[in-house]
ZADO-1210 file (C-alpha; in nm, 4 decimals, padded with zeros to 6 digits):
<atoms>
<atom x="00.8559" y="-00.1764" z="-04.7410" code="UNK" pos="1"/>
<atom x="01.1912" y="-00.2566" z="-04.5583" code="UNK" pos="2"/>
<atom x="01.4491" y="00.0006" z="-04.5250" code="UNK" pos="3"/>
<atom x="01.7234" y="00.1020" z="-04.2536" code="UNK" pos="4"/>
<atom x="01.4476" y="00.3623" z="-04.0226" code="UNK" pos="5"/>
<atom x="01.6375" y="00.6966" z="-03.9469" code="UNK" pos="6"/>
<atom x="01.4851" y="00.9664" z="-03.7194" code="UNK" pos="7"/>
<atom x="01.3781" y="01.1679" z="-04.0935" code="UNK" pos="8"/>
<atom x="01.2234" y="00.8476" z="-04.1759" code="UNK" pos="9"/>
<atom x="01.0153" y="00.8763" z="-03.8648" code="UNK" pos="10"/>
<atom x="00.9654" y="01.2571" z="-03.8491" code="UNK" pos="11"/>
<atom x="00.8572" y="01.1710" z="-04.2737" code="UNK" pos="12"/>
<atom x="00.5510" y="00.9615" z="-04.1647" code="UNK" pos="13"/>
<atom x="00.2064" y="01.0757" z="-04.2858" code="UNK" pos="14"/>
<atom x="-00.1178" y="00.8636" z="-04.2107" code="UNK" pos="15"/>
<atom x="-00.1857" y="00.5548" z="-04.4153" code="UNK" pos="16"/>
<atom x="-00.4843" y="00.5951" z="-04.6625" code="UNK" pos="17"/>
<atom x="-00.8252" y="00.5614" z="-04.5640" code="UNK" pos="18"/>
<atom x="-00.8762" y="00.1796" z="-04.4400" code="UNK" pos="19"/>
<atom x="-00.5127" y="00.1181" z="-04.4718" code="UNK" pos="20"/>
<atom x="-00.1959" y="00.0503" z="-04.2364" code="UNK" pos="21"/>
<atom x="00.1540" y="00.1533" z="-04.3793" code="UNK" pos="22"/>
<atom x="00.4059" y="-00.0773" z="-04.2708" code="UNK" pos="23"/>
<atom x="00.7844" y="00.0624" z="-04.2268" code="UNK" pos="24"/>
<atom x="01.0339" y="-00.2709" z="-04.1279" code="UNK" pos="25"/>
<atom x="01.3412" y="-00.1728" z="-04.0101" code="UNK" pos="26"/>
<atom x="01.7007" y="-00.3291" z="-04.2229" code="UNK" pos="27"/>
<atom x="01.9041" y="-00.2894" z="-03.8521" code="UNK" pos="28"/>
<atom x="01.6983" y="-00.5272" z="-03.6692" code="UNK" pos="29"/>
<atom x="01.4785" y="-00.8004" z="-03.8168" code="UNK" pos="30"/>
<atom x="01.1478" y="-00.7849" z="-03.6960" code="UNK" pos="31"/>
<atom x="01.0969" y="-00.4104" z="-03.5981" code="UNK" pos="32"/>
<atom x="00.8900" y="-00.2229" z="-03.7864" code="UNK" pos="33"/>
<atom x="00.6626" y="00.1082" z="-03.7670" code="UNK" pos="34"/>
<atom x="00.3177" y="00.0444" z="-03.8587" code="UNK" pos="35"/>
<atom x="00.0528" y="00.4109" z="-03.9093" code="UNK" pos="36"/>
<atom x="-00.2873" y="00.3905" z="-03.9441" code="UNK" pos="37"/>
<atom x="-00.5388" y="00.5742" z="-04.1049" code="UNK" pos="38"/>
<atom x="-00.5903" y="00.8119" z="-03.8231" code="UNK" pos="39"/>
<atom x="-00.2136" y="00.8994" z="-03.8478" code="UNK" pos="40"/>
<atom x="-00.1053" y="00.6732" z="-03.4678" code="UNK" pos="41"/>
<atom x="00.2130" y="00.5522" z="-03.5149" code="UNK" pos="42"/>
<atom x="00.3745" y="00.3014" z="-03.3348" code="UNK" pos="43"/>
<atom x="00.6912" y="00.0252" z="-03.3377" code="UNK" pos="44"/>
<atom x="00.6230" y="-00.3490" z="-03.3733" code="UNK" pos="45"/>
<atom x="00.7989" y="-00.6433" z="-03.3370" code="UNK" pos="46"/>
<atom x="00.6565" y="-00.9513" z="-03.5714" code="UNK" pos="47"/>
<atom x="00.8031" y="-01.2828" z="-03.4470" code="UNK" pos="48"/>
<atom x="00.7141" y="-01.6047" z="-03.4381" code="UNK" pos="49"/>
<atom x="00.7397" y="-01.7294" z="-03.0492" code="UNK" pos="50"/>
<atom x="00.9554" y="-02.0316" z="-03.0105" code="UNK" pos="51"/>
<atom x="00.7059" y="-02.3654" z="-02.9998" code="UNK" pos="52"/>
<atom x="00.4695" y="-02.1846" z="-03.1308" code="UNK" pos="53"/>
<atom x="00.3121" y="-02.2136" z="-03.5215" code="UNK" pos="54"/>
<atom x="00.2916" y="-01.8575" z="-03.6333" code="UNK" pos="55"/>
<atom x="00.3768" y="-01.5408" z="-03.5938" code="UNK" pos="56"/>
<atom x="00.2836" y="-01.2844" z="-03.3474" code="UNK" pos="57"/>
<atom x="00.2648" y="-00.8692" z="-03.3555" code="UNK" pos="58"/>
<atom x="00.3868" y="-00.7682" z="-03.0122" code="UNK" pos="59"/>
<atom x="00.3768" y="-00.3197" z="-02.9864" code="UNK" pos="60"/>
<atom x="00.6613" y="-00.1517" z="-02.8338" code="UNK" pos="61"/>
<atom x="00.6533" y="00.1432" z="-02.6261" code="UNK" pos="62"/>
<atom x="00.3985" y="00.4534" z="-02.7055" code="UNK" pos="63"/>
<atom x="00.2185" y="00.5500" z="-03.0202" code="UNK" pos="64"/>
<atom x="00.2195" y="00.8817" z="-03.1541" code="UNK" pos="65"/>
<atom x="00.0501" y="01.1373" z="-03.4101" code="UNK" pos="66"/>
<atom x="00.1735" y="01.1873" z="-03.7646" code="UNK" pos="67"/>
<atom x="00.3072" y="01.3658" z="-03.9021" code="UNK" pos="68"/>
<atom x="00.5487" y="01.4827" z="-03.5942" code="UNK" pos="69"/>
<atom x="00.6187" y="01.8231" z="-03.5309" code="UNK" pos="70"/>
<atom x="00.9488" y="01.9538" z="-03.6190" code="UNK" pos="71"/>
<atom x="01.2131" y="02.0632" z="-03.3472" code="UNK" pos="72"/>
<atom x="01.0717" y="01.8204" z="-03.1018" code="UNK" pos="73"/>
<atom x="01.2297" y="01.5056" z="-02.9535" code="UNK" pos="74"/>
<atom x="01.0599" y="01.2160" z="-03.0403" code="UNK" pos="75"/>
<atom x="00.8572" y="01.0471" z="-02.7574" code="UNK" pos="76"/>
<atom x="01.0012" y="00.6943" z="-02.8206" code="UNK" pos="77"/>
<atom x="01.3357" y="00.7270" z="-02.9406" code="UNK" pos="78"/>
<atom x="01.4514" y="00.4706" z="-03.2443" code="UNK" pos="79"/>
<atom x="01.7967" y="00.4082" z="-03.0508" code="UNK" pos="80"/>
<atom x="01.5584" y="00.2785" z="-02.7307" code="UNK" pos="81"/>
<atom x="01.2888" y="00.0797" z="-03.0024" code="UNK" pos="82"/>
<atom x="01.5747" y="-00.0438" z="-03.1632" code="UNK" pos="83"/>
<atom x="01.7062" y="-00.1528" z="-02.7894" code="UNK" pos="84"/>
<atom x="01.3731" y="-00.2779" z="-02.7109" code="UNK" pos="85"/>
<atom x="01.3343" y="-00.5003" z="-03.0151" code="UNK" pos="86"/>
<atom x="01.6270" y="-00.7058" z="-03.0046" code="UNK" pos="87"/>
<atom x="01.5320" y="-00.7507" z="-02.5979" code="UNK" pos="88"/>
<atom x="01.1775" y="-00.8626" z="-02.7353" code="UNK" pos="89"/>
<atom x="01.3244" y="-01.0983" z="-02.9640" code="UNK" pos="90"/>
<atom x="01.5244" y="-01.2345" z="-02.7609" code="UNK" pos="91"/>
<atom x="01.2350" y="-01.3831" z="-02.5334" code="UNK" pos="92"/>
<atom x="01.0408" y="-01.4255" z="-02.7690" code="UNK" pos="93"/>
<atom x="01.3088" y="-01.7031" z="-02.9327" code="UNK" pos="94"/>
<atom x="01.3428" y="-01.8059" z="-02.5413" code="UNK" pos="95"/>
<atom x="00.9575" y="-01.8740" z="-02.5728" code="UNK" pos="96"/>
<atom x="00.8549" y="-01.6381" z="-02.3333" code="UNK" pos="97"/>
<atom x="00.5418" y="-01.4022" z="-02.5312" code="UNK" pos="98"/>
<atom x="00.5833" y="-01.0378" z="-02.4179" code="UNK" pos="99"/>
<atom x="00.2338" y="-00.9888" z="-02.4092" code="UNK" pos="100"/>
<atom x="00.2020" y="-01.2475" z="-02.1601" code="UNK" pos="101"/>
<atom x="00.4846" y="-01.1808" z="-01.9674" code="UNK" pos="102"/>
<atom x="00.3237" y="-00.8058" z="-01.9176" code="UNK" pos="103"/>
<atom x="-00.0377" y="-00.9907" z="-01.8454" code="UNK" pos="104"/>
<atom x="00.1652" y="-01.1769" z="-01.5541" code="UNK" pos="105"/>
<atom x="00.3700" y="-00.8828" z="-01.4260" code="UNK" pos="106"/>
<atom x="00.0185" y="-00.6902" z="-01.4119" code="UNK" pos="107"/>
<atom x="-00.2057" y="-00.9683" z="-01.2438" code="UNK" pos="108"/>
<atom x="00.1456" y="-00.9560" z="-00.9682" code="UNK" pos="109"/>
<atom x="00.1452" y="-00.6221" z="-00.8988" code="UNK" pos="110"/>
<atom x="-00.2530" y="-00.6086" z="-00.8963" code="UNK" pos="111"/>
<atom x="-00.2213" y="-00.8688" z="-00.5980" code="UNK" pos="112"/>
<atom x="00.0769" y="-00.7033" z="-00.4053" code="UNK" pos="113"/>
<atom x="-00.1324" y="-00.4354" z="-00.4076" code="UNK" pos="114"/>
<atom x="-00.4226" y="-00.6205" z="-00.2446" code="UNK" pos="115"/>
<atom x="-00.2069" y="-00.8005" z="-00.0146" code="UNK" pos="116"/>
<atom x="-00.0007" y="-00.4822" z="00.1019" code="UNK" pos="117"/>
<atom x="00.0234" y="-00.4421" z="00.4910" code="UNK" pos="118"/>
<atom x="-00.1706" y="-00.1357" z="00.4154" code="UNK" pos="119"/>
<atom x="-00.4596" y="-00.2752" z="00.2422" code="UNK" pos="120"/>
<atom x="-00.4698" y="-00.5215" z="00.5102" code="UNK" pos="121"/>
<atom x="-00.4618" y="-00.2859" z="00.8193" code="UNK" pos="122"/>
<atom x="-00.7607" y="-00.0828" z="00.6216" code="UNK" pos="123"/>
<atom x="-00.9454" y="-00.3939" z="00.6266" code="UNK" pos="124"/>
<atom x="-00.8449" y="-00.4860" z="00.9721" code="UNK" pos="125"/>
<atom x="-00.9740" y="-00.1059" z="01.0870" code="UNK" pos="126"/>
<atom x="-01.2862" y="-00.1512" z="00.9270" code="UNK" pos="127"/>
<atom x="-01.3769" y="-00.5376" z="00.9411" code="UNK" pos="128"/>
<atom x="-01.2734" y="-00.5413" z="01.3312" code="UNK" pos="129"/>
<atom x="-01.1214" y="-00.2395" z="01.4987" code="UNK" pos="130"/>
<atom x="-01.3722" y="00.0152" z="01.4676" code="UNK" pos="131"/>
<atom x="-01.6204" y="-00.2319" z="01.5938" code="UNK" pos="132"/>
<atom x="-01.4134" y="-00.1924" z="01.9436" code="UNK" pos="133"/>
<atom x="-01.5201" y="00.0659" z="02.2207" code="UNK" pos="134"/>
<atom x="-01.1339" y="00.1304" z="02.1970" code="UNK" pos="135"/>
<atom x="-01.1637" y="00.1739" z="01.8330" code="UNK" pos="136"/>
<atom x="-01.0355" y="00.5159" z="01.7792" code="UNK" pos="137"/>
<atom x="-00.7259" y="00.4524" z="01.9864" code="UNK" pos="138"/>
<atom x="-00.6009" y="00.1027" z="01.8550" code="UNK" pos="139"/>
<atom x="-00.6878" y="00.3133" z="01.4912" code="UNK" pos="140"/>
<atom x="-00.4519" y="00.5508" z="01.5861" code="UNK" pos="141"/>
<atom x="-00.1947" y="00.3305" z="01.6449" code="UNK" pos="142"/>
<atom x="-00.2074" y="00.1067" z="01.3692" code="UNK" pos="143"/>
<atom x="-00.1785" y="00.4187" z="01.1687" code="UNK" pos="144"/>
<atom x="00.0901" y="00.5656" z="01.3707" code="UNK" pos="145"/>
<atom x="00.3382" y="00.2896" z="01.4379" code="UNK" pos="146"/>
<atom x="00.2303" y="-00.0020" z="01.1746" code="UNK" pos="147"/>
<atom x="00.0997" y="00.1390" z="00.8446" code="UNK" pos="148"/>
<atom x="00.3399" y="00.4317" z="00.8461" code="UNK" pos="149"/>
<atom x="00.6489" y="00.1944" z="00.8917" code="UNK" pos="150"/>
<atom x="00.5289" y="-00.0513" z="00.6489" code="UNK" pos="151"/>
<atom x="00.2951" y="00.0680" z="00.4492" code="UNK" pos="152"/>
<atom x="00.3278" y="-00.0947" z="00.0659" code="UNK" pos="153"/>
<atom x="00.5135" y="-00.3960" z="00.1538" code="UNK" pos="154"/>
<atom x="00.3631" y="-00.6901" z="00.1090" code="UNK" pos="155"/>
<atom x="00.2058" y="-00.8334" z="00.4313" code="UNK" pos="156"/>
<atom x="00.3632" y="-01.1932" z="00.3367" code="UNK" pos="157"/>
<atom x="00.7169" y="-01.0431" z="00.3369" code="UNK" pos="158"/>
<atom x="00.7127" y="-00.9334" z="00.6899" code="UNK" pos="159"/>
<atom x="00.9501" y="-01.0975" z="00.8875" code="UNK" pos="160"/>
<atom x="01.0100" y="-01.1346" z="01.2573" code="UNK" pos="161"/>
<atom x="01.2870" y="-00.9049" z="01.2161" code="UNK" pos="162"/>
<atom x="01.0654" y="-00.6438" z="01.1051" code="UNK" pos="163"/>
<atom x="00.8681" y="-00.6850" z="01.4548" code="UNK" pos="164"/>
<atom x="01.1399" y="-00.6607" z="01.6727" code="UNK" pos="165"/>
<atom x="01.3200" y="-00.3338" z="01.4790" code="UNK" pos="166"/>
<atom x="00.9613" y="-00.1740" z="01.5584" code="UNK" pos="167"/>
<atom x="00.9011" y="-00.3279" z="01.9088" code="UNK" pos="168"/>
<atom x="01.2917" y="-00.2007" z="01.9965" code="UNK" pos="169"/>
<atom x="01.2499" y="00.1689" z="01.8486" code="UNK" pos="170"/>
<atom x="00.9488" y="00.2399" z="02.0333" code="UNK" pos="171"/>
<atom x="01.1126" y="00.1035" z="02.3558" code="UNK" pos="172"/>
<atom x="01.4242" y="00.3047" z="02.2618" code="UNK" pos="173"/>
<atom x="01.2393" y="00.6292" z="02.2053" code="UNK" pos="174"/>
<atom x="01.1094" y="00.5975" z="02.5606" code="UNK" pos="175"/>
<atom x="00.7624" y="00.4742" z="02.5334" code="UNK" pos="176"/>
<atom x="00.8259" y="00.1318" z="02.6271" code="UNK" pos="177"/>
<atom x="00.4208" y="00.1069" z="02.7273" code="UNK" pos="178"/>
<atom x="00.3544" y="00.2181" z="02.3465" code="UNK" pos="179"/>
<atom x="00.5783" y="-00.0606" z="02.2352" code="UNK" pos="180"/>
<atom x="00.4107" y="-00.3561" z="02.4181" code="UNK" pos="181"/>
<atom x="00.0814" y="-00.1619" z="02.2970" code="UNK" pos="182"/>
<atom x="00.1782" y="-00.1731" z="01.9565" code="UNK" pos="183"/>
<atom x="00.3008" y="-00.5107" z="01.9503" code="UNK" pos="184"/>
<atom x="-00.0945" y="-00.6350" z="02.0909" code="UNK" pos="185"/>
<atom x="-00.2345" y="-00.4771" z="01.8087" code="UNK" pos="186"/>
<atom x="-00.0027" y="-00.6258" z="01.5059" code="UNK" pos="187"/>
<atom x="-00.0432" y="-00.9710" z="01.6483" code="UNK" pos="188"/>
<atom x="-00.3765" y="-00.9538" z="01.6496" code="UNK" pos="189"/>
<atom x="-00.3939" y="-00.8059" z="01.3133" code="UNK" pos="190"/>
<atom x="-00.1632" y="-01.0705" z="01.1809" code="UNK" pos="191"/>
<atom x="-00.3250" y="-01.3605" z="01.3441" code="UNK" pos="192"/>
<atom x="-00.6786" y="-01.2045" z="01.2264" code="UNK" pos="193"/>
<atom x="-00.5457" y="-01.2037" z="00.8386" code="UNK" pos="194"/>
<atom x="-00.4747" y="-01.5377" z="00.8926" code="UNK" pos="195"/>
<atom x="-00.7563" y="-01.6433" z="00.9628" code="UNK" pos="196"/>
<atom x="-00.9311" y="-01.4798" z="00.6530" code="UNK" pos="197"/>
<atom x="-00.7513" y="-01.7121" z="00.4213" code="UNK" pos="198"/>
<atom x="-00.7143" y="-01.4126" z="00.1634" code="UNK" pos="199"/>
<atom x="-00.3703" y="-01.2422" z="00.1927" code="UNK" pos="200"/>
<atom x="-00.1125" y="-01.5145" z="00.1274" code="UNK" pos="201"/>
<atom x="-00.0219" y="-01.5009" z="00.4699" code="UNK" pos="202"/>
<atom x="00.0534" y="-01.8839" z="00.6305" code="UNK" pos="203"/>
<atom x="00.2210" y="-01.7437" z="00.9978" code="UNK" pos="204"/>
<atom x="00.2536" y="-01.4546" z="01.2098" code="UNK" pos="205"/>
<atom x="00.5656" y="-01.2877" z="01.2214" code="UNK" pos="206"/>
<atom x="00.4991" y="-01.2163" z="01.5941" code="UNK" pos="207"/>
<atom x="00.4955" y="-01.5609" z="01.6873" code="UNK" pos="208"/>
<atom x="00.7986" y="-01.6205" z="01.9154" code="UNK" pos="209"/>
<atom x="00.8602" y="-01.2204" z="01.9771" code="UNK" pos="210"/>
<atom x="00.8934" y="-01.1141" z="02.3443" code="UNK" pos="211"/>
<atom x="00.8184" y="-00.8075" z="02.4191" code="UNK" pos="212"/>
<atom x="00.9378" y="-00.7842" z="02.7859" code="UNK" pos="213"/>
<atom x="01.3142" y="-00.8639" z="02.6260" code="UNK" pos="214"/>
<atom x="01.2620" y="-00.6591" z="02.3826" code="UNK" pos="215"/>
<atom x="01.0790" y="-00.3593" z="02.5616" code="UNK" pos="216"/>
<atom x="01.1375" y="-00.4497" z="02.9561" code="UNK" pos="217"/>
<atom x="00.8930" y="-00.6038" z="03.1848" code="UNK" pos="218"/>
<atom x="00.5658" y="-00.4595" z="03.1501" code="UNK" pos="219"/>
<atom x="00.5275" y="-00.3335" z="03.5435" code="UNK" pos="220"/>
<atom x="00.2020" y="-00.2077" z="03.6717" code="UNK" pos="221"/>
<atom x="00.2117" y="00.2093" z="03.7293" code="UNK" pos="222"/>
<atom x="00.2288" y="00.3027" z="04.0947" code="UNK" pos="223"/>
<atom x="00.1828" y="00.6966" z="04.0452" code="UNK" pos="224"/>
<atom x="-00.1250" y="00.8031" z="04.1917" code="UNK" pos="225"/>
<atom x="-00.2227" y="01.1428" z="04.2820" code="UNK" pos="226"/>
<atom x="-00.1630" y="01.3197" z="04.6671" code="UNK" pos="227"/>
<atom x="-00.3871" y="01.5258" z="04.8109" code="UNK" pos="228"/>
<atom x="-00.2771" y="01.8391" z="04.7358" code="UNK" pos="229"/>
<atom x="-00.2540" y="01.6877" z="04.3610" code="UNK" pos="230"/>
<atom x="-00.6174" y="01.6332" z="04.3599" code="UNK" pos="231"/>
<atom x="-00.7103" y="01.9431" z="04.5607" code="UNK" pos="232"/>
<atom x="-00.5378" y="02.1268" z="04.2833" code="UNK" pos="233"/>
<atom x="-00.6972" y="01.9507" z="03.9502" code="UNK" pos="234"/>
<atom x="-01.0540" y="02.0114" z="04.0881" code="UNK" pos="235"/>
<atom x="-00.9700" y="02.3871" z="04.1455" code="UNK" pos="236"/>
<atom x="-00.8243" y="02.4109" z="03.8179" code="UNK" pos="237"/>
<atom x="-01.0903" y="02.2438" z="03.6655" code="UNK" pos="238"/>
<atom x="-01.3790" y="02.4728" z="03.7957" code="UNK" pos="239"/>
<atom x="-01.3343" y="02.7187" z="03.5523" code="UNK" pos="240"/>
<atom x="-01.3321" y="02.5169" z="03.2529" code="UNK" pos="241"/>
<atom x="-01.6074" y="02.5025" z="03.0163" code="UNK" pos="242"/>
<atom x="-01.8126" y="02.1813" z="02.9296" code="UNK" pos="243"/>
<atom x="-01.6775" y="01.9006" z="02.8166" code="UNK" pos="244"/>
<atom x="-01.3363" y="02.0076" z="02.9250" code="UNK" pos="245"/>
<atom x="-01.4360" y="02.0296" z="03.2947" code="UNK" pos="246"/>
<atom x="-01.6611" y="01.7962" z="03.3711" code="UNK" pos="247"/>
<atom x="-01.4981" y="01.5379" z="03.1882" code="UNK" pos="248"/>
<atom x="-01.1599" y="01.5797" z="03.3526" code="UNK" pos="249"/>
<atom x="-01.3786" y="01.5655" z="03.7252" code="UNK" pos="250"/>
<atom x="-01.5855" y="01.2797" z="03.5903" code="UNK" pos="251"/>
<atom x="-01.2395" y="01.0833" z="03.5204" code="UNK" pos="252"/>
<atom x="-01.1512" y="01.1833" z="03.8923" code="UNK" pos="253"/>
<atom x="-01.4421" y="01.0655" z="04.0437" code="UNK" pos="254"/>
<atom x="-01.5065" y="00.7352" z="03.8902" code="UNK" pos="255"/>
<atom x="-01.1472" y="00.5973" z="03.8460" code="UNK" pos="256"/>
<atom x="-01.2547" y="00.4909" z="03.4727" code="UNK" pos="257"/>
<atom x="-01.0297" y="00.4897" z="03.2086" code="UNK" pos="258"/>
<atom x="-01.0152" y="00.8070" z="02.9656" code="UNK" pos="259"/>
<atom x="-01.1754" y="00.5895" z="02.6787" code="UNK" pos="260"/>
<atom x="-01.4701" y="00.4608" z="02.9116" code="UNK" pos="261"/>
<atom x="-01.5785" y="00.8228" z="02.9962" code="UNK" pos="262"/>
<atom x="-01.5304" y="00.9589" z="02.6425" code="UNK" pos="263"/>
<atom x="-01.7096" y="00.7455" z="02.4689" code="UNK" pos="264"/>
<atom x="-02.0487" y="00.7221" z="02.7153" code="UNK" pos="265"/>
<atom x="-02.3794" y="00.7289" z="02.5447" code="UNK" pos="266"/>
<atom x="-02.6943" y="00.8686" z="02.7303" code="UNK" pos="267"/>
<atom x="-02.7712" y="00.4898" z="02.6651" code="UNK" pos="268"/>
<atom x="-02.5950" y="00.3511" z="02.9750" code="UNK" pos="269"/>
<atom x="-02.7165" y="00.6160" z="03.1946" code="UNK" pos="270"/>
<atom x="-03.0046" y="00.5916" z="03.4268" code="UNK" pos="271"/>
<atom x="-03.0550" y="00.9173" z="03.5484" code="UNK" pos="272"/>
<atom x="-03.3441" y="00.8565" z="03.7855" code="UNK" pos="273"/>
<atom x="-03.0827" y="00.5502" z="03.9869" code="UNK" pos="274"/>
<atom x="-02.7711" y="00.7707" z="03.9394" code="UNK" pos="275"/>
<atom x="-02.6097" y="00.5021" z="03.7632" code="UNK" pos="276"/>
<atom x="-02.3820" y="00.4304" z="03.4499" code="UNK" pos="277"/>
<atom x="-02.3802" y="00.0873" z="03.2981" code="UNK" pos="278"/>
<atom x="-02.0559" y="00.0451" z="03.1545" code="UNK" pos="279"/>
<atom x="-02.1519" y="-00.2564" z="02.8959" code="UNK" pos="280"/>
<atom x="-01.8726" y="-00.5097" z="02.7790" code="UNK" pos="281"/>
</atoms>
């Protein structure tokens, strides 16, 4: 049945007999039509032939909906937007392109942006690599911190040199220059590590030819160290302090190791009976 579709037409739509589909095409634009089944889902077509091809194709638009609609409610796909959406359809479709295609594409892109976002990377990187790392928690942290937050969904491929030095420059201008060499460490070695996996797209590092000591200053060796009365004070401070909190702070004083070293020590590398900790590599 052809006839110019109105919003009454619509709203007038009762399921199709049992086994049946009633067909509705639209006068207004040639190859738009509203097609109910017998379970009363309604829904606008387009029926074109696609150019080079031999015959024609049904290509849905939008939502479907129950019938018959309620009254006083808007309808959820409006016939001005169908009507919109048609003569876009058509158009490709006499271009050659096939909607349904098209979408297939569109979906199969997206499905792999997702895959290859800097996020889904990192979360590989953290897992695959980092958290294999005595350091682990820490270069975590800081991936999460400084890389994932800033670029999160973006596709790892589109990352640009530009991008490194805008985040090497605004930790270095927020005063934690040490962060921002840091930082820098842990995306190259992320980047160069996806590279190497031959799955993400990615041909080159974008921290290839970054410096960080013009970006960030020269990264100078500390020369604060504690005086006497420093020390005197941290080990009377710390004698009131319950386990871990005390001992660990006087076991960092004592050995000179670094705060990761000492926190993560297993009963493993100790040898009680020789007074000795085995610090492995």
């Amino acid at each position: 049945m052809k006839t110019l579709i109105t919003d009454r037409t619509l709203r007038g739509l009762k399921p199709a007999p049992a086994g049946k589909r009633t067909v509705v095409w639209d006068t207004a634009v040639p190859g738009l039509c509203v097609r109910v089944t017998d379970k009363g889902a309604a829904s606008f077509n387009v029926m074109r032939r696609v150019k080079g091809e031999a015959t024609p194709v049904r290509r849905m638009l939008g939502i479907t909906w129950a019938v018959p609609f309620p009254a006083g409610q808007p309808l959820p796909y409006p016939l001005a937007t169908a009507r919109d959406d048609a003569r876009a359809m058509v158009l490709d479709m006499s271009r050659g392109v096939d909607p349904k295609v098209r979408e297939a594409t569109q979906k199969r892109d997206q499905a792999t942006k997702r895959a290859n976002s800097f996020a889904t990377v990192a979360e590989d990187f953290i897992a695959k690599h980092v958290r294999k790392l005595r350091s682990g928690v820490l270069v975590e942290a800081v991936i999460r911190r400084e890389l994932i937050a800033r670029w999160s969904e973006r596709p790892i491929t589109e990352i640009s040199r530009r991008d490194v030095v805008e985040l090497v420059e605004a930790i270095a201008d927020s005063g934690r220059p040490y962060a921002a060499h840091r930082t820098f460490a842990y995306a190259s070695k992320l980047f160069n590590w996806a590279m190497a996996r031959h799955l993400y797209g990615i041909d080159a590092s974008p921290c290839t030819g970054v410096k960080t000591s013009e970006l960030a200053g020269k990264k100078e060796p500390r020369q604060r160290v504690l005086t006497d009365a420093e020390i005197r004070a941290l080990w009377q401070a710390t004698a009131g302090l319950p386990y871990p909190s005390g001992p660990f702070v006087r076991l960092l004083l004592l050995t000179g190791q670094r705060l990761r070293e000492v926190a993560e020590m297993g009963w493993n590398e100790v040898d009680l009976d020789k007074a000795l900790w085995t610090i492995p590599p």
